[in-house]
C-alpha positions as CSV (number, residue, x, y, z in Angstrom):
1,X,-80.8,-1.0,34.9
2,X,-77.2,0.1,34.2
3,X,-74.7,-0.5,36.8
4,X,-71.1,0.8,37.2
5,X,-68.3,-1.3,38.3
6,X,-65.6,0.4,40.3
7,X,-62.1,-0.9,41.3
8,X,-58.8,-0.8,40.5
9,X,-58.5,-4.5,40.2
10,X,-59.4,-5.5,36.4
11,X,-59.9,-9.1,37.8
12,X,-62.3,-7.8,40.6
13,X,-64.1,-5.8,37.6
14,X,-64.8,-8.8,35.2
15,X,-65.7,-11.4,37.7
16,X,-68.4,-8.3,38.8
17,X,-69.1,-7.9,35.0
18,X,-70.0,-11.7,34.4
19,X,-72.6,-11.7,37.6
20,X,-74.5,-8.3,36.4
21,X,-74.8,-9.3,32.7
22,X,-76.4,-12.5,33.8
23,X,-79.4,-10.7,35.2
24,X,-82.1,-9.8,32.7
25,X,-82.8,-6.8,34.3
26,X,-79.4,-5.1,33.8
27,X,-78.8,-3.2,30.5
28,X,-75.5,-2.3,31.0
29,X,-72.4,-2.5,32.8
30,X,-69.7,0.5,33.1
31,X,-66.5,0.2,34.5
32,X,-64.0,2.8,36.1
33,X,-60.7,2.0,37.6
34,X,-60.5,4.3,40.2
35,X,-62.6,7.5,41.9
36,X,-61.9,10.6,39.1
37,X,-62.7,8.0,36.4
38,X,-65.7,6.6,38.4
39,X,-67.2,10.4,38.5
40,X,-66.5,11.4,35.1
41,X,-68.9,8.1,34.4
42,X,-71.8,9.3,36.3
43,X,-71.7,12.3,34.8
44,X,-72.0,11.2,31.4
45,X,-74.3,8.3,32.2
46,X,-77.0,7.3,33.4
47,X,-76.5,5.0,36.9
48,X,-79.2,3.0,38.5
49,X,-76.0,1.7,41.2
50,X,-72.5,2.2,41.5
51,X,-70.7,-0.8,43.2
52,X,-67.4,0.7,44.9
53,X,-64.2,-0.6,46.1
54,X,-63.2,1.4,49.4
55,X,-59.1,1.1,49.1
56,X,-58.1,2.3,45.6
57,X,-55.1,5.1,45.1
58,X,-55.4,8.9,44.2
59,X,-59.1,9.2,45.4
60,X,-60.5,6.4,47.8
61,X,-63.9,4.7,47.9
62,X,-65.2,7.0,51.0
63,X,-64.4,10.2,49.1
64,X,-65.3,9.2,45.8
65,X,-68.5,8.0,47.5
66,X,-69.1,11.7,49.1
67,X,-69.3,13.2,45.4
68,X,-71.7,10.5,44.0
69,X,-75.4,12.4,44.4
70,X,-78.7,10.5,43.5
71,X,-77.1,7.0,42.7
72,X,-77.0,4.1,45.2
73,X,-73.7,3.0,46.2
74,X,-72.6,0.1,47.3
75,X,-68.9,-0.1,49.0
76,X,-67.6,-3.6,48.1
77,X,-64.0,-4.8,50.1
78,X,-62.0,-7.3,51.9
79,X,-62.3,-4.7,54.3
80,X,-64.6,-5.7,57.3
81,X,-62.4,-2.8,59.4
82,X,-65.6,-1.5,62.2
83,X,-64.5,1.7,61.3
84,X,-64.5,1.4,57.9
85,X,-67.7,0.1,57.7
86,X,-69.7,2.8,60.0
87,X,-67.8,5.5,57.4
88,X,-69.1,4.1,55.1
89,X,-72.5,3.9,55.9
90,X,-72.2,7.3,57.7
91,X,-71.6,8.8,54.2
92,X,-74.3,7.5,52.7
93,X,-73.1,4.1,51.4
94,X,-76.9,1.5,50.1
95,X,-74.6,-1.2,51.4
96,X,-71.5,-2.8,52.5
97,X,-70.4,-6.1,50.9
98,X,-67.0,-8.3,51.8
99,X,-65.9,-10.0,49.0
100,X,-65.9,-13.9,49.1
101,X,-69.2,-13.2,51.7
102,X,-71.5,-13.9,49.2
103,X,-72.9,-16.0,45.9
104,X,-73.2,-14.6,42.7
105,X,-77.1,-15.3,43.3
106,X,-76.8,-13.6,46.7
107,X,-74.9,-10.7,44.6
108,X,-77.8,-10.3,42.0
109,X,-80.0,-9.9,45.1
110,X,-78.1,-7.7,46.6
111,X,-78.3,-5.2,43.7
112,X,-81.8,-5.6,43.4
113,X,-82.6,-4.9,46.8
114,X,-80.5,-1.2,46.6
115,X,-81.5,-0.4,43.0
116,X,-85.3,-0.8,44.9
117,X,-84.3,1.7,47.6
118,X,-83.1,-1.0,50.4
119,X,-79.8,-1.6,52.0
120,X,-77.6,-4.6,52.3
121,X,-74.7,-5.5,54.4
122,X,-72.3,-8.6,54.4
123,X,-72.3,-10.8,57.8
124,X,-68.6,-10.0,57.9
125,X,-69.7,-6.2,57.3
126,X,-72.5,-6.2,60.5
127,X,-70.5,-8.3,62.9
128,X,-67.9,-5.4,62.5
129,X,-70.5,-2.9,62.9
130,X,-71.5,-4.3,66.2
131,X,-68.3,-5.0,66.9
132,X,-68.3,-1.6,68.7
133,X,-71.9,-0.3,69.9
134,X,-72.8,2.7,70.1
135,X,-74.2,2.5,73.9
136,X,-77.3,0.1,73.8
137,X,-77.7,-0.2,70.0
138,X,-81.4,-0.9,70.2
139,X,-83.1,1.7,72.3
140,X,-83.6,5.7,71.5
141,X,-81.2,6.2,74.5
142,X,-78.3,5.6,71.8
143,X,-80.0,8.4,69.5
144,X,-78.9,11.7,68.6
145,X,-81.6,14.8,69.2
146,X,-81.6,14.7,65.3
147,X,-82.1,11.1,65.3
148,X,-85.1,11.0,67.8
149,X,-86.6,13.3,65.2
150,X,-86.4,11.2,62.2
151,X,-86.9,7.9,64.4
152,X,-90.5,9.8,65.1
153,X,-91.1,11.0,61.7
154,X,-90.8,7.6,60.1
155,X,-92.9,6.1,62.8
156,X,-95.5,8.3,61.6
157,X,-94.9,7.2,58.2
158,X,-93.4,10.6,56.5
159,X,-91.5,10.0,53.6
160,X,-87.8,10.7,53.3
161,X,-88.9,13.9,51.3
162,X,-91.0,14.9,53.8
163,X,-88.8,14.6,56.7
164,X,-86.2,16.4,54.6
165,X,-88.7,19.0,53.7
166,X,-89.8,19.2,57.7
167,X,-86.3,19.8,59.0
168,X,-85.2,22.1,56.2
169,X,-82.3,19.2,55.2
170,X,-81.9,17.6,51.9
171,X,-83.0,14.1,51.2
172,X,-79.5,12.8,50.8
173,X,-78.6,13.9,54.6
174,X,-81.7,12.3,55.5
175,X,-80.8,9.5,53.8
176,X,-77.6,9.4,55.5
177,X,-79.1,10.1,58.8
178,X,-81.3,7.4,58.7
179,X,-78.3,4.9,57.4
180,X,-77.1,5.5,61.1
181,X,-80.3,5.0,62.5
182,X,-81.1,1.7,61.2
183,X,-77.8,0.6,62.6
184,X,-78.0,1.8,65.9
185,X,-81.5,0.2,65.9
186,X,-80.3,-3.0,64.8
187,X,-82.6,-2.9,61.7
188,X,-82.6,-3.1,57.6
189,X,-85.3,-1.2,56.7
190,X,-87.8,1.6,57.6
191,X,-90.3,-0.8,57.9
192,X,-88.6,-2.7,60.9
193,X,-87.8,0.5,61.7
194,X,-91.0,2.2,62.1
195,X,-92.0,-1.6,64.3
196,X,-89.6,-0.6,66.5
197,X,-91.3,2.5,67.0
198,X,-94.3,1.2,67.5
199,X,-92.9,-1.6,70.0
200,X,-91.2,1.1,72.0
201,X,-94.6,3.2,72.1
202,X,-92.7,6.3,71.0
């Protein structure tokens, strides 16, 4: 897999660089310094996961992250701000690590689990997020019309493309979408997900 590194810390970048060579499964490492730098990268590169620092100048992680299409992108911080997280993750973020949260083990883990298609979040990052619920995070009261629709559709077990292809959407909003829907379940995955579902005999 190839992975780009971006922050605006060259410190930050080569203690990133020295966990993601040491997996077997990563080809490559990139690095970009800040947002214009990080797109100009993905455009010329192939990326299997960007790992992004939120607070860097000229363009931000949140903005540089809403220009990043098809790549999974993981917002990495000191910044556990509630706010900042459910931005984050509203835009579309795989996952929202703290720095000094985890291992380099835990790390490597980490990036396996988004390059696969699943999401991780720091304990630092979730307390945050339920720091402030969103009325009772873990029934469909707290749900959008939009996000009853998808909470049903995955139950049945459509796909993300099919969903998007259902509701006329593309699959990155549906992505997104469900990013907010996992949270307000109180879940990780579509599978635990789609048990709620079931549990709740939607």
């Amino acid at each position: 897999m190839n992975v780009l590194i971006v922050d605006d810390n060259p410190v930050i970048r080569t203690g990133l660089r020295v966990v993601l060579e040491a997996m077997e499964e990563v080809c490559s490492v990139l690095e970009a310094s800040g947002g214009c730098a990080a797109l100009r990268v993905v455009d010329e590169n192939p990326c299997d996961l960007v790992l992004l620092d939120v607070d860097m100048p000229l363009m931000d992680g949140i903005a540089t992250l809403d220009q990043i299409d098809d790549v999974p992108v993981v917002m990495m911080t000191d910044d556990g701000d509630p706010q900042t997280v459910r931005e984050a993750m509203a835009h579309g973020a795989a996952g929202y690590l703290v720095y000094g949260d985890h291992t380099p083990t835990e790390l490597a883990a980490a990036v396996r689990t988004c390059v696969s298609g699943g999401m991780v979040m720091s304990a630092p990052a979730t307390q945050a997020l339920n720091a402030e619920p969103i009325q009772d995070a873990k029934t469909p009261n707290a749900l959008t019309p939009r996000e009853r629709q998808l909470f049903t559709a995955l139950g049945k077990g459509m796909s993300n493309g099919q969903i998007a292809q259902s509701l006329k959407l593309s699959e990155k909003t549906i992505r997104n979408y469900m990013t907010n829907l996992y949270a307000k379940l109180g879940v990780e995955n579509r599978t635990e997900a789609a048990l709620r579902w079931l549990e709740l005999g939607e």
